[in-house]
GUVO-941681 format. One record per residue (C-alpha): residue number from 1; residue in three letters; y, x, z. Coordinates in Angstrom, 3 decimals. Example, Ala and Ser with C-alpha at 12.3 -4.5 7.8 and 13.67 -1.06 7.14 Angstrom:
// residues 2
 pos code    north     east       up
   1  ALA   -4.500   12.300    7.800
   2  SER   -1.060   13.670    7.140
***
This chain:
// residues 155
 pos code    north     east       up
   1  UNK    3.790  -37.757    7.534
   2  UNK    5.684  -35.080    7.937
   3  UNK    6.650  -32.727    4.947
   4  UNK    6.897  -29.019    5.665
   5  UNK    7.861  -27.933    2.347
   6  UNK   10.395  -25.241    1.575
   7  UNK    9.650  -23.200    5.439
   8  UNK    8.500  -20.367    3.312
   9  UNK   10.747  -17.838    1.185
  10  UNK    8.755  -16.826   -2.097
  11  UNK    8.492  -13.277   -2.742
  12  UNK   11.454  -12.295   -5.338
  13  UNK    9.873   -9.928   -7.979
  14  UNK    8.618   -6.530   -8.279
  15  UNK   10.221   -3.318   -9.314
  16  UNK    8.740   -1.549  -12.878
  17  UNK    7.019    1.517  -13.390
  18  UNK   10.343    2.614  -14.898
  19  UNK   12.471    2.284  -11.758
  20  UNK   14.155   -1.196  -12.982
  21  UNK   14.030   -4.281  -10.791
  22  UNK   11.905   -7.237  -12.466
  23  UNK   13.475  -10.239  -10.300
  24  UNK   17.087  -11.023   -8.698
  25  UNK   18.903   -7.387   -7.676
  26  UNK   22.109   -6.781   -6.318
  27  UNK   23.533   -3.312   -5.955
  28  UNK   22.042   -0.827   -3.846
  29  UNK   18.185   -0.639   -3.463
  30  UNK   16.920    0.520   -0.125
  31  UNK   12.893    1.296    0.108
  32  UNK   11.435   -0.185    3.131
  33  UNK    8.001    2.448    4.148
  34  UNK    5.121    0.206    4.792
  35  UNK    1.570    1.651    5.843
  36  UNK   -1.563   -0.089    4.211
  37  UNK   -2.356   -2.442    7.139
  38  UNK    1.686   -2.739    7.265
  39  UNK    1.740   -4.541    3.554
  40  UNK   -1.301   -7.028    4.966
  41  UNK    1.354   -8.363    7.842
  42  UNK    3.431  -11.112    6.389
  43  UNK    4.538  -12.494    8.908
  44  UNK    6.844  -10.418   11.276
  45  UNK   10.022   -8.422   11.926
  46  UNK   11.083   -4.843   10.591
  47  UNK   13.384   -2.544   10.408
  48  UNK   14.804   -1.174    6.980
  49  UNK   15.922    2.691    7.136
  50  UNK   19.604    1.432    6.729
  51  UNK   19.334   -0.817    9.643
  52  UNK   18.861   -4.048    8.514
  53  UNK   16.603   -6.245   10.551
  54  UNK   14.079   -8.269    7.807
  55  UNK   12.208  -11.308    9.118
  56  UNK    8.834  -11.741    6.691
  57  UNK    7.431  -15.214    6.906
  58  UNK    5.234  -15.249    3.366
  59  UNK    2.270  -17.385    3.431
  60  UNK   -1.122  -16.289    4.333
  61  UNK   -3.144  -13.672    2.252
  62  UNK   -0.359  -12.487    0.590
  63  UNK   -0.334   -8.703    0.122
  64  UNK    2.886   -6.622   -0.628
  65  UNK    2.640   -4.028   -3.700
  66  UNK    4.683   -0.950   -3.270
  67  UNK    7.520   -2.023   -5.867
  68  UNK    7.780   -5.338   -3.873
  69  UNK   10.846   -7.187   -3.375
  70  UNK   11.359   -8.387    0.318
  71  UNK   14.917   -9.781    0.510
  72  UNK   18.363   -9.700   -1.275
  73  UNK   21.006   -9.632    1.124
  74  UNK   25.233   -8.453    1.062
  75  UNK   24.938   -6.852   -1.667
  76  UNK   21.149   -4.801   -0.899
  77  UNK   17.886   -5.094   -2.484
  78  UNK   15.041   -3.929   -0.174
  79  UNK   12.012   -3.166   -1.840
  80  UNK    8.651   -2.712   -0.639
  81  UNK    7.698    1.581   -0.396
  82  UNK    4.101    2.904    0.368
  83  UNK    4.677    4.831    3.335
  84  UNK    3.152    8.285    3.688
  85  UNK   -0.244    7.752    5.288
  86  UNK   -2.969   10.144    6.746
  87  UNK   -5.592   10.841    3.849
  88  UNK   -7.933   12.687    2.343
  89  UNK   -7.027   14.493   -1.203
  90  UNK  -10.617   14.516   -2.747
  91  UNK  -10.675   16.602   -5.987
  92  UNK  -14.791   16.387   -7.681
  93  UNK  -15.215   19.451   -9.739
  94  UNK  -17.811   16.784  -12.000
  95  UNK  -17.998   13.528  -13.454
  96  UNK  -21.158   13.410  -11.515
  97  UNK  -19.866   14.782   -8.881
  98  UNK  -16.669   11.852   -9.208
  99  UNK  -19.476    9.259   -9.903
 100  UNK  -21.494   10.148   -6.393
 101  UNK  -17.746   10.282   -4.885
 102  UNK  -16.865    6.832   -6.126
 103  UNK  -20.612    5.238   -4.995
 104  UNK  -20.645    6.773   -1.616
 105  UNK  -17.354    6.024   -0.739
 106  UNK  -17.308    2.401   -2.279
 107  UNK  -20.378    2.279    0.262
 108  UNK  -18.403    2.245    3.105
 109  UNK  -16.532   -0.103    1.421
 110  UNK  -12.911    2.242    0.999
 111  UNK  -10.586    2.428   -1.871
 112  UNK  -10.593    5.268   -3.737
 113  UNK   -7.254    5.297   -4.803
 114  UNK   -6.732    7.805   -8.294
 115  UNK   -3.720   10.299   -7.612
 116  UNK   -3.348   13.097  -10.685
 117  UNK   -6.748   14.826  -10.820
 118  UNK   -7.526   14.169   -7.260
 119  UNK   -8.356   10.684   -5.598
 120  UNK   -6.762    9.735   -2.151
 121  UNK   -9.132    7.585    0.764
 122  UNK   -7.206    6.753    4.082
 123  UNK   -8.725    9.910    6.359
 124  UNK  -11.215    8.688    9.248
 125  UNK  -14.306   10.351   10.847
 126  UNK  -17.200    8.705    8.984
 127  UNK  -15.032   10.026    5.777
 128  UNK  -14.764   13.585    6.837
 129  UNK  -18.377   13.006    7.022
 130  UNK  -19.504   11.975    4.207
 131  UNK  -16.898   14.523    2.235
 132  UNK  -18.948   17.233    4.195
 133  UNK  -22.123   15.947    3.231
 134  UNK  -21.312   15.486   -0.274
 135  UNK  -19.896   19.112   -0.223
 136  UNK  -16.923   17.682   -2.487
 137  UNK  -13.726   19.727   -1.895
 138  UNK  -10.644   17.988    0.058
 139  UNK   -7.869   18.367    1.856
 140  UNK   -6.523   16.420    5.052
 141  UNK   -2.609   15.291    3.941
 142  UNK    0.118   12.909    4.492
 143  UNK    0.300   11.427    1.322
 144  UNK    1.944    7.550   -0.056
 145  UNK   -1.606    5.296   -0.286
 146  UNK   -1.779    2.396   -2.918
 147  UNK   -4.768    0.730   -1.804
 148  UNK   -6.057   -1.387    1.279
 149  UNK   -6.584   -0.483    4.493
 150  UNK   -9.987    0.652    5.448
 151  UNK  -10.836   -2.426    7.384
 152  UNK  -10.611   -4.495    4.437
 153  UNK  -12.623   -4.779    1.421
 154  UNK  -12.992   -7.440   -1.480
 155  UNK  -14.821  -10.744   -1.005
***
């Protein structure tokens, strides 16, 4: 039998809320932008803004947080970034308006994603319409987006 251990590099750590590095760092960090749907690709090849090429082979159904470390290399730490993304900035003037928000949009199964006093949704057509026929107020921006893409929902 053959023993395929060790073929995948684990992920390293995670950066804090404060800025500091949970994990191994060395010297400079460099934020690598990655979309939504970009986080959900493990496997592939990318290109830091410094450069660097980074080969990610992590195993299947892993999903990289913003704050993520991808690789420690000559001296650089490149950490996971959520790029700025195509949204809509929904701000409910209610609770009840929020709570109809939350329901209708968790119907189309979305992430809602909390930013300040607004929420943030990755922008599509059947969103624009059901903002407009919810007659909550929002704005069409390019904005960082924490959650999952919109083709993906929880099992």
């Amino acid at each position: 039998m053959t023993r395929l251990t060790g073929l995948r590099r684990p992920v390293l750590g995670t950066v804090t809320a404060a800025g500091k590095v949970a994990g191994e760092v060395a010297g400079e960090v460099v934020p690598v932008p990655m979309t939504a749907a970009d986080r959900r690709r493990v496997r592939r090849r990318l290109r830091a803004p410094d450069g660097a090429e980074l080969l990610l082979a992590l195993p299947t159904g892993t999903v990289l947080s913003p704050g993520t470390l991808l690789e420690v290399r000559g001296g650089v730490t490149y950490v996971v970034d959520a790029a700025p993304e195509d949204v809509a900035v929904v701000t409910p003037r209610t609770l009840p308006e929020a709570a109809a928000l939350g329901h209708a949009v968790g119907n189309l199964h979305r992430d809602l994603v909390p930013d300040g006093a607004a929420f943030l949704a990755l922008w599509d057509a059947p969103l624009e319409l059901l903002l407009k026929r919810l007659g909550v107020p929002f704005t069409r921006e390019e904005r960082p987006f924490h959650g999952r893409p919109s083709w993906e929902h929880e099992s």
